[in-house]
N, C-alpha and C positions, 0 to 999 in steps of 0.2 A: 563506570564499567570500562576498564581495558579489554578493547577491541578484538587485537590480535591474536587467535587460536581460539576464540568462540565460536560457536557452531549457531547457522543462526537458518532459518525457514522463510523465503520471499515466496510469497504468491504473484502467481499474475508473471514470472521472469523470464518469459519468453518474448517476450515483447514492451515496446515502449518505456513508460517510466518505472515498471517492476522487474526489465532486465535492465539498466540503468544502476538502481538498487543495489541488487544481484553482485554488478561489475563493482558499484562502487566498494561494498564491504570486502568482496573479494580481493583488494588492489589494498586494502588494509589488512590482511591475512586472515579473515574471517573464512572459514570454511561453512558452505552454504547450499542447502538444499534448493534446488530448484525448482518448483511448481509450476506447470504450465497445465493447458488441457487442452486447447486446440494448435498451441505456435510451437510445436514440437521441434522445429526448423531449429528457431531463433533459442530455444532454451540448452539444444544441444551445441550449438556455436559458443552458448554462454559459458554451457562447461566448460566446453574445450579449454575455453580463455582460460577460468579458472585452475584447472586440473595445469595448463603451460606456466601458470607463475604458483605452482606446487603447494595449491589449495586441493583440501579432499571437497568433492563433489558429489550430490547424489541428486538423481532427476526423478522427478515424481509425478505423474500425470493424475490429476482427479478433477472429476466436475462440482467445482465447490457448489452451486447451487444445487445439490444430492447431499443434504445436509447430515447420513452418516461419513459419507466420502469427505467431506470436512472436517469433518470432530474428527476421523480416524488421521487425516495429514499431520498433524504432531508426533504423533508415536511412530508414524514411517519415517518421518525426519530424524525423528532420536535414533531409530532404528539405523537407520542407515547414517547419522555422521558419526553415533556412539555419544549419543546428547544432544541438549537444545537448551541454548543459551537467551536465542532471540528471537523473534516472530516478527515480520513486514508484511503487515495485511495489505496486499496492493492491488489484487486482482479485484477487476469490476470493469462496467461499460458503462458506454453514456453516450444515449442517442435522444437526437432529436426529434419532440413531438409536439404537437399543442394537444394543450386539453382537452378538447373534442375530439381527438381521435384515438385516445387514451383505452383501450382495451387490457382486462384481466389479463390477459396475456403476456402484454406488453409490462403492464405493473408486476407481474410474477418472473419475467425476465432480468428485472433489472432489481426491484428488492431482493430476490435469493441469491443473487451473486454479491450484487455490492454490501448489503447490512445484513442477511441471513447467516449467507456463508461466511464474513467475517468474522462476526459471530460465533459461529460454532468451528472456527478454525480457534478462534481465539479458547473457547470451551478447551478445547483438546489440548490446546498449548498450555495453556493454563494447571493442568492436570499433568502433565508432564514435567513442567518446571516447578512446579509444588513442592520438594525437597530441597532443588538446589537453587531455585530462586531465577531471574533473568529478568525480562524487558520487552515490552509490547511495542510496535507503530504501528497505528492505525493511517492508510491513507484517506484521506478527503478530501474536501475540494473545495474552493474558494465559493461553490455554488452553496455550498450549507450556508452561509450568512449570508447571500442573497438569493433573489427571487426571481430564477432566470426563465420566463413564461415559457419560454421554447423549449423547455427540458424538466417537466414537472416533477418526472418521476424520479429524475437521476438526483435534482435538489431536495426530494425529499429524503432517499434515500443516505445521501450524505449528509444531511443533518442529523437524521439516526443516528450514522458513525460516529459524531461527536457527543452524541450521548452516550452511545455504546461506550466510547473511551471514558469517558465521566465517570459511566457505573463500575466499570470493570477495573478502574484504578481506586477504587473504596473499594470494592469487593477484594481487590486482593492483595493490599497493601497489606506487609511492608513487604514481602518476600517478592511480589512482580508488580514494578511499575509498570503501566501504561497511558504511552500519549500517541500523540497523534501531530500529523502533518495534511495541511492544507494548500497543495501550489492553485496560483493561478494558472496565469498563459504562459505555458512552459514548453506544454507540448501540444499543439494546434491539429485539431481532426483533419484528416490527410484530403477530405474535400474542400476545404477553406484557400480561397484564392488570398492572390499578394493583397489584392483589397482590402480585405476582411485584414489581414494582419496590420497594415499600414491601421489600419481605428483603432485596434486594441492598442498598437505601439501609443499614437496620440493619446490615445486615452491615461494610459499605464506613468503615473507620477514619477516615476523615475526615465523614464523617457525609452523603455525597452521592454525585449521581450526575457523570463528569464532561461535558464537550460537547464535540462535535467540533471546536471552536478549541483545546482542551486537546491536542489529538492535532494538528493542526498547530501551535500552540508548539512542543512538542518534535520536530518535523519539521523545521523553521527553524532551530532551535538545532544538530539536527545534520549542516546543510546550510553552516552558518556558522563552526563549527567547525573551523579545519582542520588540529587537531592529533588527532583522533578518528575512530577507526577501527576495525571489529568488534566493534562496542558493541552493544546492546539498550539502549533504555530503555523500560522499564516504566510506562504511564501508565496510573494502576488506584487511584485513592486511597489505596494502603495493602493493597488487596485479596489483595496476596500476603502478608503477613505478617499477617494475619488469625486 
């Protein structure tokens, strides 16, 4: 797929790795809807950026875990760029819990945003791109192939995802591939001292931490591809084979 004058759907782009995202397609002339729901700050800066290097832009506030507010985000995108070309499922959270204190609550927090709403974002895109065709990223997380005890739900929840992409690239092949991106340590929870990162660095095979252009390279690459399909790639310097 050639990149530049696609119209493409980021979730989550008001912040962190899904305005990251956002920036990167934009700075490739992707014209791109913005999703945010609560960082309304950070996704209107994002336009701006984009809208200054003379991308059309359009900003869309829904709470993906309100799973018709989901399904309906595709068709406000189409609406509003005049198409949809791409979808970047990125919006999700990931907090810390152990097992024991693990509440419905808590489990309903984080499956309907992270695998629910992906989900039914991906439903509605999918519905959308049905004639002219395009291309999914699902984000996940280095925590789907492991078994991070402090974070039960959020690992399970990204393992979904890589199923989710699995299913939904045979379901809708050949007209929209879908893959998926896995970073690791890219982007560090904002309460994480220098400590904590100094172990991962040691830990991390390549001897670093990565950045969030690292995680849009491999987002590009599997947007441009277009013999690829229900893939995962793993962007984690090594961190799985650790």
């Amino acid at each position: 797929m050639e990149l530049k004058g696609r119209n493409a759907l980021v979730t989550g782009a008001g912040v962190r790795l899904g305005r990251a995202l956002a920036s990167g397609l934009m700075r490739r002339g992707v014209h791109v809807a913005i999703h945010y729901h609560h960082s309304e700050h950070g996704a209107r800066e994002t336009a701006l950026e984009g809208e200054a290097a003379g991308n059309t832009v359009a900003l869309l506030k829904a709470d993906l875990s309100d799973a018709a507010q989901a399904e309906g985000l595709a068709r406000r995108a189409a609406d509003g760029l005049g198409g949809l070309d791409i979808l970047i499922n990125s919006a999700g959270i990931m907090e810390r819990q152990p097992l024991a204190e693990v509440t419905p609550e808590d489990w309903d927090r984080t499956i309907n945003l992270n695998l629910r709403g992906a989900f039914f974002v991906a439903k509605g895109a999918a519905a959308v791109m049905a004639d002219r065709g395009g291309a999914i990223v699902n984000v996940a997380d280095l925590a789907a192939f492991e078994r991070w005890t402090g974070y039960p739900v959020h690992v399970i929840s990204k393992a979904g995802v890589i199923a989710m992409t699995e299913l939904l690239a045979k379901t809708l092949a050949p007209k929209i591939r879908v893959n998926a991106v896995a970073p690791g340590a890219v982007l560090l929870p904002d309460d994480w001292d220098e400590a904590a990162k100094e172990r991962l660095v040691r830990s991390t095979p390549l001897g670093r931490l990565g950045t969030p252009d690292d995680v849009v390279a491999a987002v590009v690459h599997l947007l441009e591809r277009d013999y690829v399909t229900g893939e995962t790639l793993v962007v984690d310097g090594g961190r799985r084979i650790r």
